[in-house]
N, C-alpha and C positions, 0 to 999 in steps of 0.2 A: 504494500500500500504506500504511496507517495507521502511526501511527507505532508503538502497541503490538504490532502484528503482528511490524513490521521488527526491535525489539528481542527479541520474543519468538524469531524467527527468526533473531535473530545470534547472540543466546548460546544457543539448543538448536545449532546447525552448532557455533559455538566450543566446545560441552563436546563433541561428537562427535570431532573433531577431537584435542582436548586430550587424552580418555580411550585414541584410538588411539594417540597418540603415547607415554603413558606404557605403554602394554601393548607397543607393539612391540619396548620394551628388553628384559622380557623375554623373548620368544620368542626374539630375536635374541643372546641369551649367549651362545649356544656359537660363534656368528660372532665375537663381539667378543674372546673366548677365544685363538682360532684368530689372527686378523688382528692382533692387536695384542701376542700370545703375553704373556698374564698368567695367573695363578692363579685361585682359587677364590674364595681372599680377595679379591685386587684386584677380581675381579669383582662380591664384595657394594659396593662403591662406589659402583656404579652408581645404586642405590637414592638413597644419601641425596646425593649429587652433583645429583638433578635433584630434591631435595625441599627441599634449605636455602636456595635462594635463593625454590622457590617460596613456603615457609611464610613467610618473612623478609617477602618483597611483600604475601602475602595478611595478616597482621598489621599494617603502614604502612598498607596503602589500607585494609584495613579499617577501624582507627580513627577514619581518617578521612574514612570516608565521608561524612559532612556536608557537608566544606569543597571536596573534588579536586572538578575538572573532569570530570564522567565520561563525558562524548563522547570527550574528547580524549584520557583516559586509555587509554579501553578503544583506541581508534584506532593507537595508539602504540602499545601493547602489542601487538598481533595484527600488524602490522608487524614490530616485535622477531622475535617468535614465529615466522613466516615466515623471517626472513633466519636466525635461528640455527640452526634443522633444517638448512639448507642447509650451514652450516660444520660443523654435526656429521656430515654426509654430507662433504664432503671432509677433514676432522681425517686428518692421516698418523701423528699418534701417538694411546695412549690418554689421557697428559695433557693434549692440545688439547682431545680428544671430551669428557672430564667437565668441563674449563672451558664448552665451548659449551654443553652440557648444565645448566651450575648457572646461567650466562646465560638459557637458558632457561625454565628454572624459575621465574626473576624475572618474567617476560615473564607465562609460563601465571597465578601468582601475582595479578598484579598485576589482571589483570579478574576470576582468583575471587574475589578482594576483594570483586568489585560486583554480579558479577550474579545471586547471589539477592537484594542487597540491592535491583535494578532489579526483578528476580521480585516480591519482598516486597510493591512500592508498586503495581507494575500489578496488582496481583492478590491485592486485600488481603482477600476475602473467602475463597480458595481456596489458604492457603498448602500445606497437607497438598496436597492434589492435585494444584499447577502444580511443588511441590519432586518430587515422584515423577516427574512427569514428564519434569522438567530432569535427575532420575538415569536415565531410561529410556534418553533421549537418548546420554545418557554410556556406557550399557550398550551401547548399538549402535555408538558409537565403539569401545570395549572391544572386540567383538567380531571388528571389522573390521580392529584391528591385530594379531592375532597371524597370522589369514585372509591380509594382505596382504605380513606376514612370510615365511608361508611360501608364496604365490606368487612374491613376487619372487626368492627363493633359488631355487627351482626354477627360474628362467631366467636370472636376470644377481645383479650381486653386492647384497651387503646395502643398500652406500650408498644405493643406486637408490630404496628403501623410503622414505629421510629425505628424500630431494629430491621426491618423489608428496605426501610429506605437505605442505613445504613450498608448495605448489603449491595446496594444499587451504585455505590458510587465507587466500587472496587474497578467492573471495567476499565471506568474513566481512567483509574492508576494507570493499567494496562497499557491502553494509546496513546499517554502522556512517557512512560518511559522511555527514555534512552531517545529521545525524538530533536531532532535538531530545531536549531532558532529557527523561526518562519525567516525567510528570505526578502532583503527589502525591511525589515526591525531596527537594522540601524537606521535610517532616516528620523527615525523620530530623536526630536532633540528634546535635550533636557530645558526646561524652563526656567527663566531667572525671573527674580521678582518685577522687572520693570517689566517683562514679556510678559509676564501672569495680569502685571496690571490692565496692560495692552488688551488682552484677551479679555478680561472681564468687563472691559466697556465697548466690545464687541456688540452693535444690535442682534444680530443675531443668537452670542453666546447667552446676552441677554434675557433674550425672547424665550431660549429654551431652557435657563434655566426657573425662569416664573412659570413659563408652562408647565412643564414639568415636574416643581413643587404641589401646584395645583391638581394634576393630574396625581399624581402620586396620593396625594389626602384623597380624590375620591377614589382611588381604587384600595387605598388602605381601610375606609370605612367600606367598603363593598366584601373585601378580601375578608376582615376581622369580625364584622358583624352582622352580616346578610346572612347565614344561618341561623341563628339568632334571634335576629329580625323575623324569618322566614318560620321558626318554630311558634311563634304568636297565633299563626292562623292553617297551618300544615302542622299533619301529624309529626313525633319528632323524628322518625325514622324517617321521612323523607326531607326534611328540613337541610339537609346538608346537600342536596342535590341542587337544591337553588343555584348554592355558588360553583353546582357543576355545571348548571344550563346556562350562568351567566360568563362562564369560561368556554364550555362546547365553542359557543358564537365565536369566542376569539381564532378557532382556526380556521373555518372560511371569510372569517373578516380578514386577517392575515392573509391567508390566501391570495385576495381579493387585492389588498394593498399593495401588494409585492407586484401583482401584475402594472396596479397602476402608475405604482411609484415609477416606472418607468416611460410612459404618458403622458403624466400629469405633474405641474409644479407642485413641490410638497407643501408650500407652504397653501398652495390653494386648498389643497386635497385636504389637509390638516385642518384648518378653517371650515371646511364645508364639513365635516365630521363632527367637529364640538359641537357648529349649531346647534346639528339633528341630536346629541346625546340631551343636550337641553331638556325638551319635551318627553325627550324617550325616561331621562331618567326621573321626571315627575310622574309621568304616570306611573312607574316598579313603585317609586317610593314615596308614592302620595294616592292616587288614587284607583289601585286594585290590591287585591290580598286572595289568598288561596292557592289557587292551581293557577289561576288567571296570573300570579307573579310567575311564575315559572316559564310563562311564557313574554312576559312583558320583560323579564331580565335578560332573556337570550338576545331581545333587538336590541336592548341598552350595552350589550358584550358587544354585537356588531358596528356598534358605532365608537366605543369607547377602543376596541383591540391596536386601533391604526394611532393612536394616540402618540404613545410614547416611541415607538420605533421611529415614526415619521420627524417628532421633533427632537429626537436625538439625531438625526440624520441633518438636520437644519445645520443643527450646532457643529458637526465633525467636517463638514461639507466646506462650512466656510473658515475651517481652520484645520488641512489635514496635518499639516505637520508638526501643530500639537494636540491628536487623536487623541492622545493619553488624559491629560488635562480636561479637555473636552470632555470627553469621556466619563470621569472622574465627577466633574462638575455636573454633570445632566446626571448621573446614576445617583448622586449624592444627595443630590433635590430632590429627583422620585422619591427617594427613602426615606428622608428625611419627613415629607409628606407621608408617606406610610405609615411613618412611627409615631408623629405629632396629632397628626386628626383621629386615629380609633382613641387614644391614649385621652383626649379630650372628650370625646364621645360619651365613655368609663362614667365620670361623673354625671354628667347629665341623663344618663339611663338612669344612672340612683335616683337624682332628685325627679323627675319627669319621667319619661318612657320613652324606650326603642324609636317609635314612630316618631318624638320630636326629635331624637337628635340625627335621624335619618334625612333630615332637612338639611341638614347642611353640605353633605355631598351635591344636592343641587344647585344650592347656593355659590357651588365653587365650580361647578360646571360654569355659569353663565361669566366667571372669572378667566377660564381658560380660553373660551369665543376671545374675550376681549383683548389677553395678551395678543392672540393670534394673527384679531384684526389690525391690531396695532402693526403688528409687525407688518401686515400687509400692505397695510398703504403708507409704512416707512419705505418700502422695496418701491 
């Protein structure tokens, strides 16, 4: 196998992987609720407990992507990654479970650092189309943890889910060993602080990193608490399939994306997407409940899926030759938004109900239209 293949190969399995493991926390709430008898609140922790260490690594490796090792890094890391799911599956408290959990994070962090920056260089004429694809990829992990959530509770206990995953990211070792630097890695240069500042007054770098904090809060309250949500008026056994149907969507939206990112200007395509999630996402989270969501969140996946890939691709586009940083900075906002809006959620479930604090994902939809537009008739 080439070597571009085998990289291409390690990091689509590793985002698969990565994306199931962060979706099966939330399916798995009302387990962690139960077994560890904490609140609503303790329960928004979970969020930013497996986001601060991740965003913390993908900022270090990020920056410096020029100088790391990055056989050895990514090697190391997916190692990590492996042994910690395993400790998060036997944690006998919930203080252990979000230490191993923010351990983790470090670990997942530490190769998102790198591998759209490795994407970037093998694949320098087709960044729009191989980044869509690396989120497809991620879509189909997505999918597969809340699926494998609620299999394994249907027969043995939750642990059993973290130890399957841990188990999952041995391959990844595999194609990662002994495998040369992608070819075209040295180009990326290291950044000094007057080029860093350059970069962050960048419209573009701009654009996507508000977009994509935004985006990030609502796929973080969607990600953390739309089972949740979904057990309010669904039985609970099917409650976790919500955030499968609102993931399913993400692979023909992906799909769909990757055709057109080739087509279409992104920032247009990008723009014409939040609109529609607008409305889409009032009706999931305002005006149906039952089966009726189930089907109202799969079109709100369709429109959200093109989201992030599209305007991380904004940001690396008009600065490839510092991918890394880029890179770093757009995945650092996602997360950051991941980890900050369920975490604020937490409370206001206690004081009010699910239903009000599910308003604010909408609230931050008609935020991300507006970075967008901005950016639009900046260009």
């Amino acid at each position: 196998m080439e070597t571009r293949t085998r990289w291409t190969a390690a990091i689509f399995l590793f985002i698969a992987l990565d994306a199931a493991s962060l979706q099966i926390r939330g399916a798995l709430l009302p387990r962690f609720e139960s077994s560890f008898d904490v609140s609503a609140g303790l329960l928004g922790l979970v969020a930013p407990a497996g986001t601060v260490g991740f965003v913390l690594a993908v900022l270090v490796v990020g920056f410096t992507a020029g100088r790391v090792t990055i056989g050895r890094t990514i090697l190391a890391s997916v190692a990590a990654a492996s042994v910690l799911l395993g400790a998060m599956a036997l944690a006998p408290i919930y203080a252990l479970f979000l230490a191993a959990l923010f351990c983790h994070g470090l670990s997942l962090g530490a190769v998102r650092g790198l591998d759209r920056v490795v994407l970037s260089h093998l694949y320098p004429t087709r960044r729009g189309r191989v980044f869509t694809l690396h989120s497809l990829a991620w879509a189909i992990g997505a999918v597969s943890g809340p699926a494998l959530a609620a299999l394994v509770v249907w027969f043995a206990d939750w642990r059993v889910a973290f130890g399957l995953l841990a188990v999952g990211f041995l391959p990844v070792l595999g194609l990662v060993s002994g495998l040369d630097v992608p070819a075209g890695i040295e180009n990326e240069q290291p950044i000094s602080w007057a080029a860093l500042s350059e970069l962050a007054r960048t419209p573009a770098i701009v654009a996507m990193t508000a977009g994509l904090l935004l985006v990030g809060g609502i796929e973080g309250a969607i990600f953390t608490w739309l089972p949740y949500y979904a057990g309010e008026s669904l039985p609970g056994a099917l409650a976790p399939l919500a955030l499968s149907a609102y993931l399913l969507a993400y692979v023909p939206g992906r799909l769909t994306y990757t055709a057109l990112s080739e087509r279409v200007d992104y920032r247009l395509l990008t723009l014409a997407i939040a609109l529609a999630a607008i409305p889409a996402m009032y009706l999931a989270f305002v005006v149906v409940s039952g089966y009726a969501l189930l089907a109202s969140v799969f079109v709100l996946g369709l429109f959200m899926s093109g989201q992030f890939p599209l305007i991380s691709a904004i940001g690396v586009e008009a600065t490839p030759e510092y991918s890394g940083p880029a890179n770093a900075i757009g995945t650092s906002a996602t997360y950051v938004g991941i980890a900050v809006v369920p975490a604020v959620m937490g409370p206001v479930i206690d004081a009010y109900a699910i239903g009000t604090a599910m308003l604010l994902p909408v609230i931050l939809s008609g935020g991300v239209a507006l970075v967008l537009g901005a950016l639009w008739l900046a260009r």
